[in-house]
C-alpha positions in Angstrom: 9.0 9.4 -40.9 12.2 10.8 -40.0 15.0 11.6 -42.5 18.4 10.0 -41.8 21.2 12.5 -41.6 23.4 12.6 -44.3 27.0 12.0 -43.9 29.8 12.4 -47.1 30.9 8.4 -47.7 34.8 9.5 -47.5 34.7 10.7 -44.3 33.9 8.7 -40.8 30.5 8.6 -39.4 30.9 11.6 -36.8 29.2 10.5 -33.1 26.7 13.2 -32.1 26.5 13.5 -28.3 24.1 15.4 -26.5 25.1 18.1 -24.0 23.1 16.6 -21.1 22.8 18.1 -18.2 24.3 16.8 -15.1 23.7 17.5 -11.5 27.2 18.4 -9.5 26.1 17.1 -6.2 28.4 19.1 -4.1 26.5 21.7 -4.9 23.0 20.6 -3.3 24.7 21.8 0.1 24.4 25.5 -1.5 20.9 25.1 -1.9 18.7 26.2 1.7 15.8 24.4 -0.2 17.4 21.2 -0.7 19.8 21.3 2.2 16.4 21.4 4.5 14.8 18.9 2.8 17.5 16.4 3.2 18.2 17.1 6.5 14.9 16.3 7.0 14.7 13.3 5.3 18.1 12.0 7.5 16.6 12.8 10.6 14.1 9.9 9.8 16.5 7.8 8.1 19.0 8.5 11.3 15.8 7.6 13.8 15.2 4.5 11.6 18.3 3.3 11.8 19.2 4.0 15.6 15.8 4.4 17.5 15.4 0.6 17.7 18.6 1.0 20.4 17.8 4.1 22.1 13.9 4.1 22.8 12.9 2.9 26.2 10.1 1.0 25.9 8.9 -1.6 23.6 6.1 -1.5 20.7 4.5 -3.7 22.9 5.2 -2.0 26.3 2.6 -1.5 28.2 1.9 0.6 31.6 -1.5 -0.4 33.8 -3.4 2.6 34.1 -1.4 5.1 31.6 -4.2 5.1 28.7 -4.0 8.0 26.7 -1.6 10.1 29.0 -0.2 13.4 27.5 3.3 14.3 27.3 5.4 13.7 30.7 9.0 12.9 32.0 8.1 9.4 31.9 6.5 9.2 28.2 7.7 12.3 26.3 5.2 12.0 23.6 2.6 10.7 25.8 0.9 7.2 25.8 -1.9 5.5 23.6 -5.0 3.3 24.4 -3.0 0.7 25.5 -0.8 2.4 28.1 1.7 2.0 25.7 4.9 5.0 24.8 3.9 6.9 21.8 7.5 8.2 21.0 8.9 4.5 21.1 6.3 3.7 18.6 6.8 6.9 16.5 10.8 6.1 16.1 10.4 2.3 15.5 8.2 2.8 13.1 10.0 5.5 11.1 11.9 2.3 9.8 8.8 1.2 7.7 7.9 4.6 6.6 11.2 5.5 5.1 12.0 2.0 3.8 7.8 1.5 2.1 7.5 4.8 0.0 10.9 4.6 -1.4 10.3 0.6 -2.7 7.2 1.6 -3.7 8.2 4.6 -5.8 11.3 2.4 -6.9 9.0 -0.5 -8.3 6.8 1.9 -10.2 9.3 3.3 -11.9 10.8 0.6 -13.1 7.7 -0.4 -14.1 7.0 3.0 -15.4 9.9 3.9 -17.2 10.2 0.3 -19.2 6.4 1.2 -20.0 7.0 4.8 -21.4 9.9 3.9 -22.9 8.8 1.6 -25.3 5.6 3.1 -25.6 7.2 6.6 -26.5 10.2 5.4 -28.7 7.7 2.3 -30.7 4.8 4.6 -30.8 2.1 3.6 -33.5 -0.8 0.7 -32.5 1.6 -0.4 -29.8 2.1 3.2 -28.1 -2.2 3.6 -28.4 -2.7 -0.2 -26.7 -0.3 0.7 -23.9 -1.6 3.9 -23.0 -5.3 3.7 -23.2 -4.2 0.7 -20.5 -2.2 3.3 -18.5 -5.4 5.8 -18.9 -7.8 2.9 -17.7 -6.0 2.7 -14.4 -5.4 6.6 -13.6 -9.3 7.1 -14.4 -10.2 4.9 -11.0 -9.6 7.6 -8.2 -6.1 6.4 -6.1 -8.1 5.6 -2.7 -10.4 2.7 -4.7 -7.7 1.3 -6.5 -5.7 0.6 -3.3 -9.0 -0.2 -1.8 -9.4 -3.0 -4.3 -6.4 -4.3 -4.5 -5.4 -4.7 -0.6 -8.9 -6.1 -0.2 -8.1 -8.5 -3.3 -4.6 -9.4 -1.4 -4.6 -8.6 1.7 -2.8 -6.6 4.1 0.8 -6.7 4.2 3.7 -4.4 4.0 4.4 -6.4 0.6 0.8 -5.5 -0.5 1.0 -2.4 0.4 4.2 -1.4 -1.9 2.2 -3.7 -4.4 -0.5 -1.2 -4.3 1.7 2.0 -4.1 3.7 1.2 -6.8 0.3 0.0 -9.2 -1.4 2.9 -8.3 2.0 5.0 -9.0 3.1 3.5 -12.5 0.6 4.8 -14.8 1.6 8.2 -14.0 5.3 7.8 -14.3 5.1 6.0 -17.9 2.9 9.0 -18.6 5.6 11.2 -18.2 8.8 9.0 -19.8 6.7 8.5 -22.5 6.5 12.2 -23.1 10.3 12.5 -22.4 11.0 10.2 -25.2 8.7 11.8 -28.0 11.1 14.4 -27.6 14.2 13.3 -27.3 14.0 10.2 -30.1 13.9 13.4 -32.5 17.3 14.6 -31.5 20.3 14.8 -33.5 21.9 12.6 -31.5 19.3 9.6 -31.8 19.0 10.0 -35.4 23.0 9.7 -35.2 22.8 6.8 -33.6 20.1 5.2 -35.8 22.6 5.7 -38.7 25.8 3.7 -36.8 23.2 0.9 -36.8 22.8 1.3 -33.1 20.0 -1.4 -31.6 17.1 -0.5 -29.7 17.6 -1.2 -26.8 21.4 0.9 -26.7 19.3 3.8 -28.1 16.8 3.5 -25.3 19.4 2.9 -22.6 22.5 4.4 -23.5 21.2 7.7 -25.4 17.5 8.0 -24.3 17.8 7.2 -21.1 20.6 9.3 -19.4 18.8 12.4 -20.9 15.7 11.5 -19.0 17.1 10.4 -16.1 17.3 14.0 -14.4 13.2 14.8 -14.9 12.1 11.3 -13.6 15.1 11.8 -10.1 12.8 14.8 -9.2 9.5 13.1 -10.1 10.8 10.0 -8.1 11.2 12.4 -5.2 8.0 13.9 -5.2 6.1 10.3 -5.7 8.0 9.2 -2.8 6.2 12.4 -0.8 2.7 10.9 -1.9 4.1 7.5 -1.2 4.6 8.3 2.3 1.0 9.9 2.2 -1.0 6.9 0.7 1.2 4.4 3.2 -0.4 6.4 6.0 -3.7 6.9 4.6 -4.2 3.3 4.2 -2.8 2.6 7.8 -5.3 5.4 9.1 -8.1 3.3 7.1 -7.1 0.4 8.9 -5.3 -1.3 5.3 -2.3 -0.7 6.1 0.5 -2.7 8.3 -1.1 -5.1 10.4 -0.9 -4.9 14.1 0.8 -4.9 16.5 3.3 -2.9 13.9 3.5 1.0 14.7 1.8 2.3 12.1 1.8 5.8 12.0 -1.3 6.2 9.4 -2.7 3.4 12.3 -1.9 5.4 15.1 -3.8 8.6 14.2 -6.7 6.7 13.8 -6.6 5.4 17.0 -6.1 8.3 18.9 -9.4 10.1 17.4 -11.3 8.5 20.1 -9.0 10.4 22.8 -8.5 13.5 20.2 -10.0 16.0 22.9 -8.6 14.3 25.8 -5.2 13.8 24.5 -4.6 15.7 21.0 -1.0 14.8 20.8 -1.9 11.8 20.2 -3.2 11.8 16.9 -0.8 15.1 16.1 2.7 13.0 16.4 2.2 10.8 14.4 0.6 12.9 11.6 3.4 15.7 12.0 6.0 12.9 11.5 4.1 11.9 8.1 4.2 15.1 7.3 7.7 15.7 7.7 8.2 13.3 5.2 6.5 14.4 2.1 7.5 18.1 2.8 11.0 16.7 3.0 10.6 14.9 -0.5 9.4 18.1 -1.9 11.6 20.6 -0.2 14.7 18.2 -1.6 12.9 17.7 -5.4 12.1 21.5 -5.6 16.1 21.8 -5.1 17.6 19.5 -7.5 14.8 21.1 -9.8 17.4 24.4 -9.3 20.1 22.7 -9.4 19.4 21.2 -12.7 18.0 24.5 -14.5 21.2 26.4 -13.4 23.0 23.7 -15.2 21.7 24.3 -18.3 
């Protein structure tokens, strides 16, 4: 148990703050790592927003006789089984696949943190119960656990961040949960425990903000894998239902054409990939950014 610190009774309770360590976000644009990841990241964001205005064709567009084309003047990217334009596809659908991952990765972590939180700060039976729960669900292997739960409800882009964001929260509260066992020994929590401070203002207004930086770049990172599992489950045919441009979706359709028209099935993948290196390239900087404010 911990001891209280001690404070003479003719003198006024002093307010211990922590020194915690804050991000000056001006100065991400003097890190090449996290300048490239962001760019990255608002290329797609850019294309998600605009590319519904500036593509030429349709999702649904189709040309007679223009199945599985490669790259022209006409279709820059090429066409798909369905004579229809890969890179009007590609951009349209950039506006699931950078709105998905990061709903995903925001659910779990709200999830995730209110889970580590009290798990971490309560400890004792209630810290075991909680955990050997959050252990149950990271021993199924990711793949099955979406497996069972879009088969359970179905395919939708709601299920899908439903899944995601299951799949993701075990891991999060994991890593809060380790955050607080080290901070709710700090001078500064013990300080607040002797104002009379309640729970829930120690959790939120001293615990909290002293976690926040670790779980950003975690956030990041899961938003990477989000992207990853999004189009995995598309490839798998779990994903977005048609006739939406799924990029996990269109990969797997193009493996029939993959020697006849390899573009195809590398668009689509490339543009996934873009993503989660983006994520990382951008967490990896912050991850500077913070050390050298220490």
């Amino acid at each position: 148990m911990e001891k209280p610190l001690h404070q003479p009774a003719n003198f006024p309770l002093t307010v211990i703050r922590p020194r915690r360590v804050r991000i000056r976000w001006r100065r991400v644009f003097r890190s090449p790592t996290a300048l490239i990841g962001a760019a990255i990241l608002l290329f797609w964001v850019v294309m998600a927003l605009v590319g519904p205005a500036i593509v030429p064709y349709g999702i649904n567009d189709s040309e007679a006789g223009a199945v599985w084309k490669p790259p022209s003047d006409k279709h820059i990217l090429g066409t798909d089984g369905l004579g229809r334009d890969l890179f009007s596809r590609l951009v349209i659908g950039a506006g699931q696949m950078v709105t998905l991952p990061p709903l995903a990765v925001g659910l779990a972590v709200l999830l995730g943190t209110s889970v580590g939180l009290l798990a971490g700060y309560r400890g004792g039976w209630f810290d075991e119960i909680v955990m050997r729960l959050m252990d149950v669900l990271m021993a199924f292997p990711v793949v099955m656990l979406y497996l069972i739960i879009i088969v359970a409800i179905g395919a939708s882009a709601v299920n899908v961040v439903v899944a995601v964001a299951v799949a993701t929260t075990p891991a999060i509260s994991r890593l809060v949960r380790g955050l607080v066992l080290d901070l709710r020994n700090r001078e500064f929590v013990a300080a607040a425990r002797m104002r009379g401070e309640s729970t829930a203002y120690i959790l939120f207004q001293e615990i909290l903000p002293n976690a926040a930086g670790p779980i950003l770049v975690d956030g990041l990172v899961r938003i990477g894998y989000a992207t990853f599992s999004i189009g995995a489950l598309g490839f798998l045919g779990l994903g977005l239902p048609p006739p939406n441009p799924d990029w996990g979706r269109m990969a797997s359709e193009a493996r029939q054409a993959i020697i006849l028209t390899p573009t195809a099935a590398l668009f689509p993948s490339l543009a996934i990939a873009s993503i989660v290196v983006g994520c990382n390239l951008l967490a990896d900087g912050l991850r500077e950014l913070a050390r050298s404010e220490e």
